[in-house]
C-alpha positions as CSV (number, residue, x, y, z in Angstrom):
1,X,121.5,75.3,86.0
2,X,122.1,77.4,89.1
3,X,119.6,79.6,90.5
4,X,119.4,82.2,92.7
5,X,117.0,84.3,95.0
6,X,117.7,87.8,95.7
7,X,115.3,88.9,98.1
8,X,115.1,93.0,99.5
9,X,112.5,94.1,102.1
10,X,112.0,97.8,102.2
11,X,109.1,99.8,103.9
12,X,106.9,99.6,100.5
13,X,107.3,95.6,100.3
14,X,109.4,92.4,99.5
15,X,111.0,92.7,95.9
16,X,112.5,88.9,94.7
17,X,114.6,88.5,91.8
18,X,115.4,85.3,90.5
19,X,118.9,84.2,88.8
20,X,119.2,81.7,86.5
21,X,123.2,81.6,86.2
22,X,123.5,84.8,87.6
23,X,120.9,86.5,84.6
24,X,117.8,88.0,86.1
25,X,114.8,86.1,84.5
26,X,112.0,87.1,87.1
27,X,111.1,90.0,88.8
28,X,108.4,89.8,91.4
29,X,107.0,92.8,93.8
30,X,104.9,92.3,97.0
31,X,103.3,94.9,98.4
32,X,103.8,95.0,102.3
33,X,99.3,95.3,102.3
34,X,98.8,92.9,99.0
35,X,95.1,92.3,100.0
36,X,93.3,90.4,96.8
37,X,96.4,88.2,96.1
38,X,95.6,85.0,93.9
39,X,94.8,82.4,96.4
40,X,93.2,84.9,99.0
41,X,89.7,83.8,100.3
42,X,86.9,85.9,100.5
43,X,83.5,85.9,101.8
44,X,81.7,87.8,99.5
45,X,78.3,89.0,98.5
46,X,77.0,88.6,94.7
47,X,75.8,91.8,93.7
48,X,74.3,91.5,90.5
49,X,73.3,88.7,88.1
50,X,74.2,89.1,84.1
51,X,72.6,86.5,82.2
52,X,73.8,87.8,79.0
53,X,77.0,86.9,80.4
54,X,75.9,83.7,82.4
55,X,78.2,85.3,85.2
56,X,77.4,87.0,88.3
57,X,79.4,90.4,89.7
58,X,80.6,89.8,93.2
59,X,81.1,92.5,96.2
60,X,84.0,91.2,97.8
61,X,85.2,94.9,99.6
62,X,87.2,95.8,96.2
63,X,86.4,99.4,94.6
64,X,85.4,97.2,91.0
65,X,83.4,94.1,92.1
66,X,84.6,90.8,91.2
67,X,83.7,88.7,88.2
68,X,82.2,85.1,88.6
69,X,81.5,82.9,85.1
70,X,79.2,80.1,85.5
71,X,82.2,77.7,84.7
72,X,84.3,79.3,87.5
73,X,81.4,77.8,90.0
74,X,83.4,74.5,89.9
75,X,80.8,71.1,89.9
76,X,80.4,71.4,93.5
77,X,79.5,74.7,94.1
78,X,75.9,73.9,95.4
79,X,78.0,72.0,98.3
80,X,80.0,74.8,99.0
81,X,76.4,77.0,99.6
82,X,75.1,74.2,102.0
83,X,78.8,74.3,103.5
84,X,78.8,78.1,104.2
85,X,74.8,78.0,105.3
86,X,76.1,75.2,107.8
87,X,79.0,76.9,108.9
88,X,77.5,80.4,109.5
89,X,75.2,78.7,111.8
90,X,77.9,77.1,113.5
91,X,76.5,73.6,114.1
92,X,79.4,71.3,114.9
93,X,82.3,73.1,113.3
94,X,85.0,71.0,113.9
95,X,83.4,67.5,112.3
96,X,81.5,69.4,109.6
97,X,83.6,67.7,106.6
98,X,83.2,64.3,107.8
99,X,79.6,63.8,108.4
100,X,78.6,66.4,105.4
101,X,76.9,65.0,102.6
102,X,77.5,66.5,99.5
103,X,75.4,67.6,96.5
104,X,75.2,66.7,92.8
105,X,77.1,68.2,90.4
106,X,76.0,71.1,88.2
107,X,75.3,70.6,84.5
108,X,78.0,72.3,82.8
109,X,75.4,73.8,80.3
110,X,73.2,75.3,82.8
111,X,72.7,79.5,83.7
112,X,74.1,80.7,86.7
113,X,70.7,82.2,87.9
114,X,69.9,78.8,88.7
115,X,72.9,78.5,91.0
116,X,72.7,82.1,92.5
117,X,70.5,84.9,92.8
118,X,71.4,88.4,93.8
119,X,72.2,88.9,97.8
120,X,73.6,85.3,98.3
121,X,76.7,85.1,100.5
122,X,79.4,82.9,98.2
123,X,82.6,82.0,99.3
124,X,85.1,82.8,96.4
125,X,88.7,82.8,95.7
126,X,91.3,85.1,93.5
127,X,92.2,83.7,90.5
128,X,93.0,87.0,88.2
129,X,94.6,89.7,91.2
130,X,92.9,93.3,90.0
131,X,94.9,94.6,86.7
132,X,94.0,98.1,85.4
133,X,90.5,99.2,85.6
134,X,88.8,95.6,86.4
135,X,88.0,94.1,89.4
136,X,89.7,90.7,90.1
137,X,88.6,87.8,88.5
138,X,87.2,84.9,91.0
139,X,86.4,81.4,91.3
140,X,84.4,79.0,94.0
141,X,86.0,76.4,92.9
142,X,88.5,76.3,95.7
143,X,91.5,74.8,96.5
144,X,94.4,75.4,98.5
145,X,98.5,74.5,97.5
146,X,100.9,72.5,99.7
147,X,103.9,71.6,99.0
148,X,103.9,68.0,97.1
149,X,99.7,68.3,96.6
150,X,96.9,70.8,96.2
151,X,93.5,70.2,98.2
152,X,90.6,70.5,96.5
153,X,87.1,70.4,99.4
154,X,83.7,68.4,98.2
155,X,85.4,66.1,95.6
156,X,86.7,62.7,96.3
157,X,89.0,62.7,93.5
158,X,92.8,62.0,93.4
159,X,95.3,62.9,90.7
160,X,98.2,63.1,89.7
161,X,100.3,65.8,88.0
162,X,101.2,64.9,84.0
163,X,104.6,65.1,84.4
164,X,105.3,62.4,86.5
165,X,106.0,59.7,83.9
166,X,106.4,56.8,85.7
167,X,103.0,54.2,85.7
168,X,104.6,52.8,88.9
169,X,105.3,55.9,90.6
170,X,101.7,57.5,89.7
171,X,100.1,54.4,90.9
172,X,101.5,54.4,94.3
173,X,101.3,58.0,95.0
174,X,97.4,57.3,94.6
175,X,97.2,54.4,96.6
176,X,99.5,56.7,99.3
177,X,97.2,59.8,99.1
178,X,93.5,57.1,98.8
179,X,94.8,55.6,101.8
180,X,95.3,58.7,104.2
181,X,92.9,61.2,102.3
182,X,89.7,62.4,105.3
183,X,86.2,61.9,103.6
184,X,84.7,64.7,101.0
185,X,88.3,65.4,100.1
186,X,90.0,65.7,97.0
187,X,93.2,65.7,96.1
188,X,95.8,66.7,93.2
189,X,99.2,65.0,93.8
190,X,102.6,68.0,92.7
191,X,105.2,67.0,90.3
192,X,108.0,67.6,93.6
193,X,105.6,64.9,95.1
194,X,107.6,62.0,93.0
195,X,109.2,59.4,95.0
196,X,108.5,61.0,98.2
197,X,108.0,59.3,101.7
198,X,104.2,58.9,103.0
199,X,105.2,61.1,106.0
200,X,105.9,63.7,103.9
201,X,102.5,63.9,102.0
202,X,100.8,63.2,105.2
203,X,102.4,66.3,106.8
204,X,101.2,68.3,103.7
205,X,97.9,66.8,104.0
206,X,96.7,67.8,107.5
207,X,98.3,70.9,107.2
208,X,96.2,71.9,104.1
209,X,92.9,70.1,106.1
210,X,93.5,72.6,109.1
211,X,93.8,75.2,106.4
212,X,90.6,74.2,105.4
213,X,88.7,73.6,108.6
214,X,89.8,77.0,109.9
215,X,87.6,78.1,107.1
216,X,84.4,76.9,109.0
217,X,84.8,78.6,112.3
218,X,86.0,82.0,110.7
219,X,82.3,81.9,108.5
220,X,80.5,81.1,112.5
221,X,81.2,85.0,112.8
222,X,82.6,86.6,109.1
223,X,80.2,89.4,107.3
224,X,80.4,89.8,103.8
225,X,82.6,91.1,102.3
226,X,85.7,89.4,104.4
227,X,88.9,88.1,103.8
228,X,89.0,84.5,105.5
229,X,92.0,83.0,104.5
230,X,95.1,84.5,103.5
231,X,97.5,82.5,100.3
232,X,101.3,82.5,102.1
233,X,103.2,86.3,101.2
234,X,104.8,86.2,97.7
235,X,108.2,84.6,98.8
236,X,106.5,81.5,100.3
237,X,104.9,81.2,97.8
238,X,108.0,81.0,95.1
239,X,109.9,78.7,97.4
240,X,106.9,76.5,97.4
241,X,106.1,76.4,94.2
242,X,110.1,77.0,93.0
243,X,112.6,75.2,95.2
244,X,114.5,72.2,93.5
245,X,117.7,70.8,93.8
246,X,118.8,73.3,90.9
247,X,118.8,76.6,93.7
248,X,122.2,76.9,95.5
249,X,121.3,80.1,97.2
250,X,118.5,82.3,98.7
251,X,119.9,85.9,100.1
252,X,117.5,87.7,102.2
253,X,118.9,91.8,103.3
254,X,116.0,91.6,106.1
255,X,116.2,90.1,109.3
256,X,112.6,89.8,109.6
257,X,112.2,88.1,106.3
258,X,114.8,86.1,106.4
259,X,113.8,84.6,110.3
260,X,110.1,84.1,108.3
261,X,112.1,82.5,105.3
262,X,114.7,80.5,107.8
263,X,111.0,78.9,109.5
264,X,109.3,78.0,106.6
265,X,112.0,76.3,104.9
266,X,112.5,74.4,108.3
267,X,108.5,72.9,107.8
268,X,109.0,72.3,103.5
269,X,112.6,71.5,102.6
270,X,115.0,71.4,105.9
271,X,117.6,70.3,103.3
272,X,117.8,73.5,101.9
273,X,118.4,75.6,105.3
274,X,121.9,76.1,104.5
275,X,121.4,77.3,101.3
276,X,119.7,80.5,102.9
277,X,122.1,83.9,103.6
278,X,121.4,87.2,105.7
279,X,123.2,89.7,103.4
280,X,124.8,92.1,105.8
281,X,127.0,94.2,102.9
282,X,127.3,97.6,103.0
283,X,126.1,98.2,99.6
284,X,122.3,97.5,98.3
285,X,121.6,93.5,97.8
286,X,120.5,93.8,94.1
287,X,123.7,96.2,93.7
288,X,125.6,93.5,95.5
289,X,124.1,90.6,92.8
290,X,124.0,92.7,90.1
291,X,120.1,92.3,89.9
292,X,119.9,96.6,89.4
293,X,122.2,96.6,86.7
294,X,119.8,94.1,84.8
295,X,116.5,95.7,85.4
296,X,117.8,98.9,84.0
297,X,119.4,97.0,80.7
298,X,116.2,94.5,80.3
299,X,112.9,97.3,81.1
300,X,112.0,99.5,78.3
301,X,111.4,100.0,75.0
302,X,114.3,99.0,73.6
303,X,115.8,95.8,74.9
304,X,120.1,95.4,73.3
305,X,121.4,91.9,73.1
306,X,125.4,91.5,73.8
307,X,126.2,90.9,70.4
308,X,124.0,94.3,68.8
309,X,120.9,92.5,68.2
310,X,118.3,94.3,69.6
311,X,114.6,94.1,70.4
312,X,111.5,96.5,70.2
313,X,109.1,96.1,72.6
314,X,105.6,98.0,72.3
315,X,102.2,97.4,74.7
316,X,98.7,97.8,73.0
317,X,95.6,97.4,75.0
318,X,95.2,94.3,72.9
319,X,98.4,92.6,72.5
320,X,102.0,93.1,72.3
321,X,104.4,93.3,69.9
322,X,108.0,92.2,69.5
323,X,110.4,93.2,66.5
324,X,113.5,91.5,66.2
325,X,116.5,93.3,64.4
326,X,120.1,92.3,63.9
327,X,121.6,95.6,64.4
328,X,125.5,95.5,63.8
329,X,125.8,91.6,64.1
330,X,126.4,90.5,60.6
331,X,128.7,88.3,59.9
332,X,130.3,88.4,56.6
333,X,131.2,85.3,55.9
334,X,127.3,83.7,56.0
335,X,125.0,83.7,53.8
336,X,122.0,86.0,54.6
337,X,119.9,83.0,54.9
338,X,122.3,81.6,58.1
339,X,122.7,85.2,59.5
340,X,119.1,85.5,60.1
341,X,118.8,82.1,61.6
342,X,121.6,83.1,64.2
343,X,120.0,86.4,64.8
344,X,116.3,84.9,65.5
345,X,117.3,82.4,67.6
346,X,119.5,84.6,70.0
347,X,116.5,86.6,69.6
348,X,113.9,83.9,70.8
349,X,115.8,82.6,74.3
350,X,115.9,87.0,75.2
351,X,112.1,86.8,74.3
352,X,111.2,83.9,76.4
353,X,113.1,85.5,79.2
354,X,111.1,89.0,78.4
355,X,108.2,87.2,78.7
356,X,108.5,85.7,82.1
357,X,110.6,89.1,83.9
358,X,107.8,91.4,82.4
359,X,105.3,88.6,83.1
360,X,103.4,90.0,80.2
361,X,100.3,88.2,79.5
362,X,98.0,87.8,76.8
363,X,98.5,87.5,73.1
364,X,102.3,88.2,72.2
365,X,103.4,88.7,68.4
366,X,106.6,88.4,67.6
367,X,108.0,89.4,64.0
368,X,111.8,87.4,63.8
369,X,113.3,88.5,60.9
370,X,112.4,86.6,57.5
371,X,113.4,83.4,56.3
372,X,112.8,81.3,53.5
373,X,113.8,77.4,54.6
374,X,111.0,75.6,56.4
375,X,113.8,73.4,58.3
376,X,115.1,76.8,59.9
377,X,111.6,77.9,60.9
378,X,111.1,74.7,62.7
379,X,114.6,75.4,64.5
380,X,113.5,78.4,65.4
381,X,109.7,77.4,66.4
382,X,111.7,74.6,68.8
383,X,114.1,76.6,70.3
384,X,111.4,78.9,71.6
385,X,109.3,76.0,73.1
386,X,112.7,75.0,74.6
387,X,113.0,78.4,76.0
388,X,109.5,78.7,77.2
389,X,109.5,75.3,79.3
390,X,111.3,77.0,82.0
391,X,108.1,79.3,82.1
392,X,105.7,78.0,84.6
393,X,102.6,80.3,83.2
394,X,100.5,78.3,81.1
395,X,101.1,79.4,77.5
396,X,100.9,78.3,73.9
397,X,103.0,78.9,71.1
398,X,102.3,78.7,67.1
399,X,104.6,78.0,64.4
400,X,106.3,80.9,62.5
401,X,104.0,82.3,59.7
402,X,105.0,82.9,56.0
403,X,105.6,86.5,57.1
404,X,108.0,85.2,60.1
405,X,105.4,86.0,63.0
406,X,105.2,84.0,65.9
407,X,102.2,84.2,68.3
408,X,102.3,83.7,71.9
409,X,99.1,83.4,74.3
410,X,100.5,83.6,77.9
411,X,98.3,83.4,81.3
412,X,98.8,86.2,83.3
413,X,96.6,86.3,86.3
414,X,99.2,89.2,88.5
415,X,99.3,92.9,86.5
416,X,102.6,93.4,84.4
417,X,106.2,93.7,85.9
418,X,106.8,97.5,84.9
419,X,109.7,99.4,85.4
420,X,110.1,102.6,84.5
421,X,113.8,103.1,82.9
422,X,113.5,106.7,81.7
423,X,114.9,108.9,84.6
424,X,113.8,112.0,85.2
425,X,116.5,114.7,85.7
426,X,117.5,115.3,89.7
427,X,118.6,119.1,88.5
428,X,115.9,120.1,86.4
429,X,113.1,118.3,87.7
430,X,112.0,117.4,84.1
431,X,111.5,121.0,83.2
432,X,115.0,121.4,80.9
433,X,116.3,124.2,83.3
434,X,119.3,123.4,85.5
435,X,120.0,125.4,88.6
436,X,124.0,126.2,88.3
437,X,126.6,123.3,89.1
438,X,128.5,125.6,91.7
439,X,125.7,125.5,94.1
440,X,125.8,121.8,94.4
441,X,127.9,121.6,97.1
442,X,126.7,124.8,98.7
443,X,123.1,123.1,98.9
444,X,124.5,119.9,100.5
445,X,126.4,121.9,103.1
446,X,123.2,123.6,103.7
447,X,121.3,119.9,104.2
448,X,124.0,118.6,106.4
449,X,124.4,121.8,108.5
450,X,120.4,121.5,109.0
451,X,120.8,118.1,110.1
452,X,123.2,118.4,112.7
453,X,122.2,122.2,114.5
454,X,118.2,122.0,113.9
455,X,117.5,118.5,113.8
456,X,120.3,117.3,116.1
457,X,121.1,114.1,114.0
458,X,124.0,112.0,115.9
459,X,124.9,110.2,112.9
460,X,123.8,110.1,109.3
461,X,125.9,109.2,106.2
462,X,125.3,110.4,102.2
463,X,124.7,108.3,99.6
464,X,126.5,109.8,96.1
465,X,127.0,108.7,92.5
466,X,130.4,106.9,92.2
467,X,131.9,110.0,90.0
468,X,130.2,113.0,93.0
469,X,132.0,110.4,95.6
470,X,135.1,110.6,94.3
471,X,134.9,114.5,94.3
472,X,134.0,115.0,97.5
473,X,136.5,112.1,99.0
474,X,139.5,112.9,96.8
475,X,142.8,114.7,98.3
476,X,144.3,115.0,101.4
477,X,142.5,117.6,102.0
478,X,139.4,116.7,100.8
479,X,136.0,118.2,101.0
480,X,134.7,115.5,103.6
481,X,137.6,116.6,105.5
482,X,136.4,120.1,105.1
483,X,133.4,119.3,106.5
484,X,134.7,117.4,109.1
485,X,136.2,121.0,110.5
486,X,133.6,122.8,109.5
487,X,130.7,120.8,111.6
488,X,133.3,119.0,113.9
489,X,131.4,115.9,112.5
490,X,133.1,112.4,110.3
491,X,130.3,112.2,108.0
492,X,130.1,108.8,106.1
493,X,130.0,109.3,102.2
494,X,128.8,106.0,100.2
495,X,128.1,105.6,96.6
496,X,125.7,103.8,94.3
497,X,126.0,103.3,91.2
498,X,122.1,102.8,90.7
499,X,122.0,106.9,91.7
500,X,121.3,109.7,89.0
501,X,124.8,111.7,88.4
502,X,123.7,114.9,90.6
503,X,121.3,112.7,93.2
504,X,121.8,112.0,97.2
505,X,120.2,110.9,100.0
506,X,121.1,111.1,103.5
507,X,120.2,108.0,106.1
508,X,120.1,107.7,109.8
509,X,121.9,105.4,111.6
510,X,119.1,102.6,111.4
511,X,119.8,103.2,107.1
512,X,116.4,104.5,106.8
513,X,116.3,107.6,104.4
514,X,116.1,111.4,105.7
515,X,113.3,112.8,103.7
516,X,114.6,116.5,103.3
């Protein structure tokens, strides 16, 4: 399978799309100030203790306070406290791992006012990012990702991911990882980590220590609450977590990003360098790939399948719900029996990848349409567990009821991917009343003529809808050319096809939009 990253930076943030032969199957947005990301590190201050809820509320500079469960404390958490009380005193920073001793676990049946009481500085991490009107969700269990393994401070522990098979290869990936591992350390050993060199994991090791240790001299002067350690921007992140041998390209439309991208794949996967492009096109990146085209067919209410069948998606505050129907595609020929089979599972690999482009969490019921033989529910519940092992969210799936439900859970611990599909008119401004047609042009003129005598643009160009392009470019004489004599100025005319039939926008010559 090939895959492909589409990345485009813009003054709000970093949007990423991700191609699975050349169909868009994620969608991820990062803000340019993403502050409370999952993996950020805060010092924070517990607010309030809830013993009905054995979980403590914690103020870590977020309008909602976070929420804390006792079984979010991790074992260790009463080494963490001695850590931060140790570090905020700043008493030999830069050895404090090696000589520290640690504490006894927690019982896993004990309250949490017996761990912390209201006031106490706590050093937490995002788990759950903020999503509607709650806070984000936090642990202090916490560990930080590398590349091949995941550090985990105050536990000695090494393991190794499930889906590394091979006895052989697990066992010497722990000997590996026992043998270089500092004191009061532990470790959990990646699935990329399989049948790589000691140098390699070594690398990853001490960066992910540093990580840590920086930790200790940013507590010396932090004041609750405080970010202290940042997780990498979203698009490190997915190629970290991402990047296999299946990715044949990475297009970046930013020559910041992609100089941040070129670096970091130089320290994780130098292999993979020439893999990455600098799209220089004239026209928009995800225009370019195709990636607009897709969020506009697969957002909404109504997702349509090439051959007619077609799915209704609706959101509840509870759950969400998925109808399949078959639309036009009948076939004549089959039975109703096969046609339904046919229909639910072309239905089930466009739900998976629903599921992972919305990133839609929580419970998910699906209602495929009936069928009576249990050999072609089976089919159908194994083509969707097919479908969802691509999906790196932790999720579980049940069996097709007597009624033809499926139900999903899925882990979401980021908002929901929303698009909004449903475009408001550029004419009537959503109030059903058009100004007339024959003033279009008049109106531009008026824009352009402001431009260039009040505002003394030197060069600008107009983006059009492909069909208002051709008007205004068409001819020998054209209107462009009309212009041109008019303002004695060759204005550049472009056209998207992502625009609304009646929108433009004018740039500078840096391609930054002229708000008029």
């Amino acid at each position: 399978m090939n895959k492909e990253l589409v990345i485009h930076a813009g003054p709000a943030g970093v949007e990423i799309a991700l191609l699975e032969d050349k169909l868009l199957v994620e969608l991820h947005k990062e803000k340019t100030n993403n502050n409370y990301a999952v993996g950020d590190v805060y010092l924070g201050r517990v607010k309030k203790i809830m013993p009905g809820l054995n979980a403590a509320f914690i103020d870590v500079g977020y309008e909602k306070d976070a929420f804390l469960h006792y079984l979010d404390l991790g074992p260790q958490v009463r080494s963490l406290i001695k850590y931060i009380k140790t570090a905020v005193s700043g008493k030999d920073v830069p050895h404090l791992m090696e000589s520290f001793g640690l504490e006894d676990d927690i019982e896993k049946t004990s309250k949490i006012s017996s761990v912390l009481s209201p006031n106490q500085h706590i050093l937490v991490q995002i788990a759950k990012e903020p999503i509607s009107t709650k806070g984000p969700r936090v642990s202090s269990e916490i560990s930080f990702a590398g590349r091949y393994l995941v550090l985990v401070p105050f536990s000695n522990r090494v393991s190794v991911s499930q889906k590394i098979k091979s006895a052989e290869e697990r066992n010497r990936l722990k000997r590996l990882i026992n043998s270089i591992k500092p004191k009061n350390y532990g470790v959990i050993i990646r699935t990329v980590a399989e049948n790589k060199l000691v140098a390699d994991l070594d690398n990853d090791l001490k960066s992910l220590v540093v990580k840590w240790e920086s930790v200790a001299k940013k507590l010396a002067v932090a004041k609750p609450p405080q970010k202290v350690v940042s997780e990498l921007d979203r698009t490190s992140a997915f190629l970290r977590d991402l990047l296999n041998e299946s990715f044949n390209s990475i297009v970046v439309d930013d020559a910041a990003v992609y100089e941040d991208i070129h670096q970091y794949l130089r320290q994780i996967a130098p292999d993979k360098l020439d893999i990455l492009k600098h799209y220089k096109g004239k026209s928009p990146v995800f225009e370019a790939y195709g990636v607009d085209k897709q969020i506009k067919g697969s957002f909404g209410k109504v997702v349509t399948i090439k051959s007619g069948v077609y799915l209704v998606i609706e959101h509840t505050e509870a759950l969400h719900v998925i109808d399949v129907n078959s639309g036009h595609r009948m076939k004549t020929e089959s039975s109703q029996e096969i046609n339904a089979l046919e229909v639910n599972l072309e239905a089930a690999a466009e739900v998976a990848r629903q599921l992972r482009l919305r990133d839609m969490g929580g419970i998910i019921v699906i209602d495929f349409i009936d069928m009576s033989e249990g050999s072609h529910r089976r089919m159908l519940f194994e083509k969707l567990r097919s479908e969802m092992s691509r999906d790196h969210s932790k999720h579980t799936i049940l069996p097709p009821s007597k009624f033809g439900l499926v139900q999903i859970t899925r882990q979401r611990v980021r908002p929901e991917m929303s698009v909004e599909i449903i475009e408001k008119c550029p004419v009537c401004e959503g109030t059903g009343e058009v100004r007339p047609s024959i003033l279009f042009i008049d109106e531009v003129e008026n824009n352009i003529r402001y431009l260039i005598q009040e505002q003394n643009e030197k060069k600008f160009s107009i983006g059009f809808h492909p069909f208002i392009h051709a008007y205004l470019t068409k001819g020998l004489i054209s209107i462009r050319m009309k212009w041109f004599f008019r303002f004695n100025r060759w204005i550049s005319i472009k056209a998207f096809k992502s625009y609304h039939f009646l929108e433009y926008k004018f740039f500078n010559s840096r391609g930054d939009e002229i708000k008029m």
